[in-house]
C-alpha positions in Angstrom: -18.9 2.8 19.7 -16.0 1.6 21.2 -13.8 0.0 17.9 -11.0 -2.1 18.4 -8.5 -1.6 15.3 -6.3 -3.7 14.4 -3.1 -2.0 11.9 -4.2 1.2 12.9 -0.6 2.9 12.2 -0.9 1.6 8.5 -1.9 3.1 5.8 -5.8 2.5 5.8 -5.8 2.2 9.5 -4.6 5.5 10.4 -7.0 7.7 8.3 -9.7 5.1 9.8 -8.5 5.8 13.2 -9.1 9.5 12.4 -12.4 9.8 10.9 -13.7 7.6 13.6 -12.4 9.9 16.5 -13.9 12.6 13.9 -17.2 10.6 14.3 -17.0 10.5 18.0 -16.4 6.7 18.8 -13.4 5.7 21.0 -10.7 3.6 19.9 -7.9 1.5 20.8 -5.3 0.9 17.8 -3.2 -2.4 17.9 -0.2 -2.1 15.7 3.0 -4.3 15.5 4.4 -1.4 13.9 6.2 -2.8 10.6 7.7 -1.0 8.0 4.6 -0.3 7.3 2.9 1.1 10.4 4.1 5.0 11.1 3.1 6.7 14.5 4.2 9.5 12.5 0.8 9.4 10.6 -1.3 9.8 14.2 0.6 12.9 15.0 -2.3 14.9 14.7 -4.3 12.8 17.2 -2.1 12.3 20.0 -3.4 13.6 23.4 -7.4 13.0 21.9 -8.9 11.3 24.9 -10.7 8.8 23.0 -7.4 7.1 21.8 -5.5 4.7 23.1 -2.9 2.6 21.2 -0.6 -1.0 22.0 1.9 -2.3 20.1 1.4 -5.6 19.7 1.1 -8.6 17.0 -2.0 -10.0 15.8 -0.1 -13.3 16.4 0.4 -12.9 19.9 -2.8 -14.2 21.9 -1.9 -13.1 25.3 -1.1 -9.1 23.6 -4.9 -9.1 21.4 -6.8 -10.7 24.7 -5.0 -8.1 26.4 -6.5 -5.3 24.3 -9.4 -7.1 24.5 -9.8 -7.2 28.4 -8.3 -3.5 28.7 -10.4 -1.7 26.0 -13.4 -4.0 26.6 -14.6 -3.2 22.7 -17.9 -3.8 20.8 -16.5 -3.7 17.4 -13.7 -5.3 15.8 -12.0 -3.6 12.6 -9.5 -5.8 11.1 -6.9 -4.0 8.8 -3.6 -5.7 10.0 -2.0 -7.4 7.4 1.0 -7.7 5.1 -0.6 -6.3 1.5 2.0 -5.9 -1.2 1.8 -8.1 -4.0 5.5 -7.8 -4.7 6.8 -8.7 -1.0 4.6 -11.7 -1.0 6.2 -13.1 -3.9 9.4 -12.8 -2.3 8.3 -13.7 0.8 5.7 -16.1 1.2 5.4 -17.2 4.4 4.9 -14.1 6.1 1.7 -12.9 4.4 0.9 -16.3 5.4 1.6 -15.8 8.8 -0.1 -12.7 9.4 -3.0 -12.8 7.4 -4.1 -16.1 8.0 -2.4 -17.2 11.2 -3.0 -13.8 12.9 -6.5 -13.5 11.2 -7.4 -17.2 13.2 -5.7 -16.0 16.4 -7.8 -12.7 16.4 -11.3 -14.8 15.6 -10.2 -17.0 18.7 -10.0 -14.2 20.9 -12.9 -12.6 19.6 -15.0 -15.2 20.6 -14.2 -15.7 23.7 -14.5 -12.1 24.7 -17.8 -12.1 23.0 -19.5 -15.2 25.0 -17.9 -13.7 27.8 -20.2 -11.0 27.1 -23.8 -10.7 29.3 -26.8 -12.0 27.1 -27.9 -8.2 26.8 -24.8 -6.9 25.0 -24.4 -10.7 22.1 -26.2 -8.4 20.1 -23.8 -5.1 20.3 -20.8 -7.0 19.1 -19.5 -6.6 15.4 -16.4 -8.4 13.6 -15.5 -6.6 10.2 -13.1 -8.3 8.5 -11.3 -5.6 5.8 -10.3 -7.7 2.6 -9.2 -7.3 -0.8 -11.0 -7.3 -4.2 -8.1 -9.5 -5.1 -9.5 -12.6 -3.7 -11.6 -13.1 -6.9 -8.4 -13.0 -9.7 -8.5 -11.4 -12.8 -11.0 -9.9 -15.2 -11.5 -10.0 -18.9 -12.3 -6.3 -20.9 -16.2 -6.6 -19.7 -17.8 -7.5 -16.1 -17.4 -6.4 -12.4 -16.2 -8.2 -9.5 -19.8 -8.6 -7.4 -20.4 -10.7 -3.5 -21.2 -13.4 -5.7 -18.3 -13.6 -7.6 -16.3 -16.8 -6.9 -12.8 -16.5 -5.5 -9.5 -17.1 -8.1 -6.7 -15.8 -6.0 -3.6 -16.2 -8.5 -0.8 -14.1 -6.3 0.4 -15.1 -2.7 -1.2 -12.0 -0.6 -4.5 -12.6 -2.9 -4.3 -16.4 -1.7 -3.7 -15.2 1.9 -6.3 -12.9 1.8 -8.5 -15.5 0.2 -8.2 -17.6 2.9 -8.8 -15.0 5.9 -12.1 -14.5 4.3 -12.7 -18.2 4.4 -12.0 -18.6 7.9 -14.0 -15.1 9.1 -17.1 -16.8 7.4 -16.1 -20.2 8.7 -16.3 -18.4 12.4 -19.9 -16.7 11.5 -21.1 -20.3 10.7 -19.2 -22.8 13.0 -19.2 -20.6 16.1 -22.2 -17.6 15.5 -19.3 -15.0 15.6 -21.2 -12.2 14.3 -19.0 -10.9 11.2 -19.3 -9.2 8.2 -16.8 -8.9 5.6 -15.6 -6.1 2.6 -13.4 -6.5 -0.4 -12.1 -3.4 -1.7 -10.6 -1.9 -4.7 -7.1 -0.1 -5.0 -6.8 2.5 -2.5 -4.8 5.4 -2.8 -4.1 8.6 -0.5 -2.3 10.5 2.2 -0.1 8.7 4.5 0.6 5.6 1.9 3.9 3.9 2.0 6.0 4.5 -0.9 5.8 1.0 -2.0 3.0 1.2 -4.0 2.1 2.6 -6.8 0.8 6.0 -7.0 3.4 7.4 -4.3 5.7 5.4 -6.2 5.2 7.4 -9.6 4.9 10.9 -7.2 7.7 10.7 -5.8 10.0 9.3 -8.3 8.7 12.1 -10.5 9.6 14.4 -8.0 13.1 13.1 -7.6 13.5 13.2 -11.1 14.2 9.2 -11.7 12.5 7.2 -14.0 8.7 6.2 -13.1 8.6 2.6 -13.5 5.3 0.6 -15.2 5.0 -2.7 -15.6 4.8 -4.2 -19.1 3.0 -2.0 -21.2 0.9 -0.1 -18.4 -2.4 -1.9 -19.5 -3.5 -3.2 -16.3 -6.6 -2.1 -15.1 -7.5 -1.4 -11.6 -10.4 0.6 -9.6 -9.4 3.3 -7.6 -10.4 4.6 -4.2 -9.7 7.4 -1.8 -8.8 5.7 1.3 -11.0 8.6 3.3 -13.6 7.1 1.4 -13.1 3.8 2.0 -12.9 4.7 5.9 -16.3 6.4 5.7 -17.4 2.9 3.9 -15.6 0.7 6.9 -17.4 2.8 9.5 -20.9 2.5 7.4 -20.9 -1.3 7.5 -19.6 -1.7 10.9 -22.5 0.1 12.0 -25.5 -0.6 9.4 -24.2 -3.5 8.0 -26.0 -7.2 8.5 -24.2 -9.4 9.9 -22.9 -12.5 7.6 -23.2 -10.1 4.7 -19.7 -9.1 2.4 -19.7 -5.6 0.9 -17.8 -4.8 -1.9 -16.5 -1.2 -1.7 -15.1 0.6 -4.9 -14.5 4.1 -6.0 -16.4 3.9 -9.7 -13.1 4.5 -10.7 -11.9 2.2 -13.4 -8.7 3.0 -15.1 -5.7 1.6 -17.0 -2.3 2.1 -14.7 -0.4 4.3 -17.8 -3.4 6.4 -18.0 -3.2 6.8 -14.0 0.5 7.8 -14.5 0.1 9.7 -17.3 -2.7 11.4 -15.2 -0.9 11.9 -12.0 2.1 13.4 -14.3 -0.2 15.9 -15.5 -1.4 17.3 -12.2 2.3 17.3 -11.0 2.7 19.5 -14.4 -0.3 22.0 -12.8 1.1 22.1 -9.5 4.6 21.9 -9.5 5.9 22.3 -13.1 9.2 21.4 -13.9 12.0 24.4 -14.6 13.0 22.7 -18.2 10.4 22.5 -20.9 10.0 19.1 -19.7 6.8 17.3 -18.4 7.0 14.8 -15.9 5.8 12.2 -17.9 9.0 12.2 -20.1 10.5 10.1 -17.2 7.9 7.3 -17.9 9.8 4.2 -18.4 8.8 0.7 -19.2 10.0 -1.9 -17.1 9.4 -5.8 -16.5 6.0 -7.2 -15.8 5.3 -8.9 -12.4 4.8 -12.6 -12.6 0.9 -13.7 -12.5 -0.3 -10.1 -13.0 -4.3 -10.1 -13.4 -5.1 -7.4 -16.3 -8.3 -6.2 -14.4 -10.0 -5.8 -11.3 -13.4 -3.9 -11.2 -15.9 -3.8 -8.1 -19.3 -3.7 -8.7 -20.3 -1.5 -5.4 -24.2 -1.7 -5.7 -25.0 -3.5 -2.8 -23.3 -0.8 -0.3 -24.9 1.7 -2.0 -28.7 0.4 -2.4 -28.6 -1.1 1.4 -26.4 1.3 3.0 -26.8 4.3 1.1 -22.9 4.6 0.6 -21.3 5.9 -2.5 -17.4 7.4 -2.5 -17.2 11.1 -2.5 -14.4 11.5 -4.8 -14.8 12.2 -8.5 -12.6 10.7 -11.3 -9.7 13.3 -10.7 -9.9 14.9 -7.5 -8.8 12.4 -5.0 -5.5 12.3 -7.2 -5.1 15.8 -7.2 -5.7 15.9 -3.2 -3.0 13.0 -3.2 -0.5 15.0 -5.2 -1.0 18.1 -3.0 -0.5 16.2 0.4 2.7 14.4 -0.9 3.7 18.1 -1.8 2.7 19.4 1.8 4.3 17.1 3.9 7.4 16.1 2.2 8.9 15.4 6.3 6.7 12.1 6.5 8.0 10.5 3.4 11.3 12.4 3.3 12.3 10.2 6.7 10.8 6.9 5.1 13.4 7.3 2.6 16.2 8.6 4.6 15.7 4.8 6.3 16.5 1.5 5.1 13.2 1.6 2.3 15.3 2.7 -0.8 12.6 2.1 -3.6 14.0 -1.3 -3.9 12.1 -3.1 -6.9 10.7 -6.7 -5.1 9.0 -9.4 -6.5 10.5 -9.6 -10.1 11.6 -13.7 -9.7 
């Protein structure tokens, strides 16, 4: 295929760019390049003939019908988006912006490029719209998030990304756009700015300052290896059924003090301190995030029974892979924070 990605220098969006170049599809990556987004993590595909990549903002029409009538896709992946809880607290109106604003510019685009399209190739097209398992709010001790489930959004990226989803579907319906739609569980993995969590507790632990947890660490969330989630994206764009949402979770249900406490233990194996120390002695409780949901956890049937999909990593080793890769390329996050991110706690207010 020919895939258009959208946030392609981000987190998700540049090991997605990778394993599709791995799978032998072209692709053009547009990337406003925020904080976030890090040409840094393409190194390794720069000169591959079946890349191409424009900066631009999923706000600008004139810059995505641009990509549009230069890369002449037939598939859409859409990753771009602002997606930290804590910067949307403080910051509202930019997650609005971008994820709901840029999510309706894209559509429009879309859909003119696709009934440009001759009758023969209607058919060929694919929108996949990459969401969060956020959308649907907050779990009790019991139950699993399924397509079903209705949407509770209780933060402002949830609510952003809440309404994205509305508006993808809304295109599929109003205007035959032909969409599908995932919600995913917690990713984790190489390349992941140091915002969020688990490169947050790595490479604090590393520096040797105190791993922050909010409250008392009881939040539950399901983890997945973003290479998995990748391989997921590229199953439904290609097998999916169009109008359908896929949930996509790593079976990977844990409690965030027994993710650090687990993370602390590989660093233990793999890099032991000098003192008699562990690395979970710098474990420190701090205070919880306003309208925190206790528990998220996907119910990933669906992709599996109709897809045949089912993530690759185990309950451990897509942590201990993460470790290691922070280890091996201390350059990539080493210039991160040699810049203006400094760790900076947002989103307490």
């Amino acid at each position: 295929m020919k895939v258009l990605i959208t946030g392609g220098a981000g987190f998700i969006g540049s090991n997605l760019v990778r394993l599709a170049l791995q799978q032998g599809h072209k692709v053009l990556n547009i990337d406003k390049l925020t904080y976030a987004g890090n040409q840094d993590s393409l190194g390794n595909i720069k000169g591959d003939p079946g890349y191409q990549f424009i900066q631009g903002d999923i706000c600008d029409p004139d810059a995505i019908k641009l990509a549009f009538d230069r890369f002449r896709p037939n598939a859409v992946i859409h990753l771009a988006a602002e997606s930290h809880v804590d910067r949307s607290i403080d910051g509202p109106m930019d997650f609005v912006q971008t994820n709901v604003v840029g999510t309706v510019n894209l559509l429009q685009v879309a859909t003119d490029y696709w009934r440009s399209q001759p009758s023969t190739r209607l058919g060929d097209f694919r929108f996949l719209h990459v969401s969060t398992d956020e959308v649907y709010g907050s779990l009790g001790e019991t139950g699993a998030f399924t397509e079903a489930t209705n949407y509770d959004p209780h933060s402002p990226y949830s609510a952003s990304k809440a309404s994205s989803d509305h508006f993808v579907r809304a295109w599929h319906d109003t205007y035959g756009l032909p969409v599908l739609v995932t919600n995913c569980s917690n990713n984790y993995g190489p390349y992941q700015f140091p915002e969020k969590l688990i490169p947050v507790v790595i490479l604090k632990a590393l520096r040797g300052e105190a791993i922050p947890i909010y409250g008392k660490g009881e939040n539950v969330r399901d983890w997945l290896y973003v290479e998995d989630h990748a391989d997921a994206l590229l199953t439904v764009v290609t097998k999916g059924s169009i109008g359908e949402t896929y949930n996509i979770g790593g079976n990977n249900e844990m409690r965030n003090i027994d993710l650090v406490r687990l993370i602390c233990r590989i660093l233990d194996d793999i890099c032991p301190k000098e003192s008699e120390k562990t690395y979970a002695d710098q474990i420190t409780f701090v205070q919880d995030r306003p309208g925190h949901d206790l528990r998220y956890a996907i119910d990933a049937s669906k992709i599996h029974q109709e897809l045949g999909w089912k993530p690759d990593q185990d309950h451990e080793s897509g942590f201990r892979d993460t470790v290691q890769w922070y280890l091996d390329n201390q350059g990539w996050w080493k210039d991160i924070l040699d810049g203006a991110y400094r760790f900076d706690r947002l989103g307490s207010s």
